[in-house]
C-alpha positions in Angstrom: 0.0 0.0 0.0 2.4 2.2 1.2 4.5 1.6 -2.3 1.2 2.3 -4.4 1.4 6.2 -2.7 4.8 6.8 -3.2 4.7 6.0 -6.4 1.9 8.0 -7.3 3.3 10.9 -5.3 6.2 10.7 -7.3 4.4 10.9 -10.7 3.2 14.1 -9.9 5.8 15.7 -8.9 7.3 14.2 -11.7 4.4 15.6 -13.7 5.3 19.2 -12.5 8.8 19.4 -13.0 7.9 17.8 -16.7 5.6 20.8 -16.9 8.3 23.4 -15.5 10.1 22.1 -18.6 7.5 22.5 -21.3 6.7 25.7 -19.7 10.7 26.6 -20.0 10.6 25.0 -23.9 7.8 27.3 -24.7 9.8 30.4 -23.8 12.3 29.2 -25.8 10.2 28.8 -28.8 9.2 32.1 -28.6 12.8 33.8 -28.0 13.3 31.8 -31.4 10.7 32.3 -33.4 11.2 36.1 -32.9 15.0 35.9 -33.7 14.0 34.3 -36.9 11.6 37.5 -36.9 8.4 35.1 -37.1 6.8 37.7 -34.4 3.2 35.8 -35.1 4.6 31.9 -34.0 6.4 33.9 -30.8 3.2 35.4 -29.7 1.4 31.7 -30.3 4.1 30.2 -28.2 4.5 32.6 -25.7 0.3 32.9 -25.3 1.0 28.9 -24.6 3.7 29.7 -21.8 1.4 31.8 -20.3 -1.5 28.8 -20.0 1.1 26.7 -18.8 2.4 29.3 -15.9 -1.3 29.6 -14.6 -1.9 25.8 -14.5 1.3 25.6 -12.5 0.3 28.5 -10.4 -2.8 26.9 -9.4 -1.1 23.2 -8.5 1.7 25.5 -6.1 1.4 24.5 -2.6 4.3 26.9 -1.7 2.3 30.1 -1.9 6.0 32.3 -3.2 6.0 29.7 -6.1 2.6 29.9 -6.7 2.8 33.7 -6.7 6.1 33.7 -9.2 4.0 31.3 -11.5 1.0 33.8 -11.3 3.8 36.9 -12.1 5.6 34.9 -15.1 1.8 34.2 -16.7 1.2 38.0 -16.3 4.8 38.8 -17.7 4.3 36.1 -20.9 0.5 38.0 -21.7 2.5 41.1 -21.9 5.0 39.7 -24.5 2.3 37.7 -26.1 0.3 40.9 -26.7 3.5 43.0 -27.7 4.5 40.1 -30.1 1.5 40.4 -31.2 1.5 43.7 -32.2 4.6 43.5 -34.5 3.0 40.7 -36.2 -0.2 43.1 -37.1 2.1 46.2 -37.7 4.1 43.8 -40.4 0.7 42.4 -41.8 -0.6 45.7 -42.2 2.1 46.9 -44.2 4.2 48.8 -41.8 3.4 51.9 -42.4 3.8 54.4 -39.2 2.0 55.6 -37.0 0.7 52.1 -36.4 -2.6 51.1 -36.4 -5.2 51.2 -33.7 -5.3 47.6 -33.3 -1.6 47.7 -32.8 -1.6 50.4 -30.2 -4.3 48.7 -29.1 -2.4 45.4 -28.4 0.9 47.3 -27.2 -1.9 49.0 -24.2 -2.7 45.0 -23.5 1.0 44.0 -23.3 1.7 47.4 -21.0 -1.1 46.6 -18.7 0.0 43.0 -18.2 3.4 44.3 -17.4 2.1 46.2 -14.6 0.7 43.2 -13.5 3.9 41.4 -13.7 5.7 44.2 -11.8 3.3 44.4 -9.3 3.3 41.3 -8.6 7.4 41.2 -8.3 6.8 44.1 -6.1 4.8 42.3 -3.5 7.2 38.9 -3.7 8.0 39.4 0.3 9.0 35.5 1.2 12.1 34.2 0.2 12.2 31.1 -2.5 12.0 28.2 -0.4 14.2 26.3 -3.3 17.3 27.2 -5.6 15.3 26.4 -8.6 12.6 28.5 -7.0 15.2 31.5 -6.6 16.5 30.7 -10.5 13.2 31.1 -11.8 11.9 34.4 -9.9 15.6 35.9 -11.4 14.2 34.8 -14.3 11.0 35.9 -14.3 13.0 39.7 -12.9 15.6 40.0 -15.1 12.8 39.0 -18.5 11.1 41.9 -17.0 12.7 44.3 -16.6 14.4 43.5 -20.2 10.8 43.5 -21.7 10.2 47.1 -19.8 12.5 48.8 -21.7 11.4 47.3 -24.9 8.1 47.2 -24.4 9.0 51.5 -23.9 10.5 51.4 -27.4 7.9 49.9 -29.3 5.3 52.4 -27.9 7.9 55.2 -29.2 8.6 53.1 -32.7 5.3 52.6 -33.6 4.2 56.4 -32.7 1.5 54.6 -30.2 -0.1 57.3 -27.4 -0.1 56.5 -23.9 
């Protein structure tokens, strides 16, 4: 009996680090796809991250993990909305100032930004783990990366604030 639980423990946990990994792969895919500058298969991937960062969130029993997983789904929206928005701005021709609907999607990705900060703002317990530690820098440093750019898109495409 007591084999039968520890087994089945162990798939789940099992189950969750294999998710950590898709969710990992996913971000990857989309840092990809927009170096080969295929900005609509970065937003599609990183729109899938984001799913997968919730689902995680909600299986946390650590409340500060469950709370980084909640931050990096907020922080993926955000670049799946600004990805987004180049993928319009290229399908529409380019031509500046950028369209509503792209100004319209970079006010999406800015909003889920402040979600993500706020979030990251509020992170008061320390990470319980190492890889818990490894993936709020993560989540941090993507952030604040995405801030800036985030900034410069709103100034490239000659979107109002």
């Amino acid at each position: 009996m007591a084999l039968c639980v520890l087994s089945v423990a162990g798939m789940g946990q099992a189950q969750v680090i294999g998710e950590e990994a898709e969710l990992d792969r996913l971000r990857v895919k989309a840092e990809d796809a927009m170096g080969n500058d295929d900005a609509e298969s970065a937003a599609m991937s990183m729109g899938r991250a984001a799913l997968m960062a919730g689902q995680l969130a909600k299986r946390q029993s650590d409340s500060g993990l469950q709370h980084t997983f909640k931050t990096a789904e907020h922080l993926y929206r955000s670049q799946e909305h600004g990805y987004r928005a180049i993928a319009l701005f290229r399908r529409a021709g380019g031509e500046l100032p950028a369209s509503a609907g792209v100004c319209g999607s970079l006010q999406l990705a800015q909003l889920e930004l402040q979600h993500a900060q706020e979030g990251l703002n509020r992170q008061v317990q320390a990470p319980a783990t190492n890889a818990h530690a490894a993936r709020l820098g993560t989540v941090r440093q993507t952030t604040d990366d995405w801030t800036t750019l985030l900034e410069s898109m709103h100034a490239d495409f000659r979107c109002s604030r």
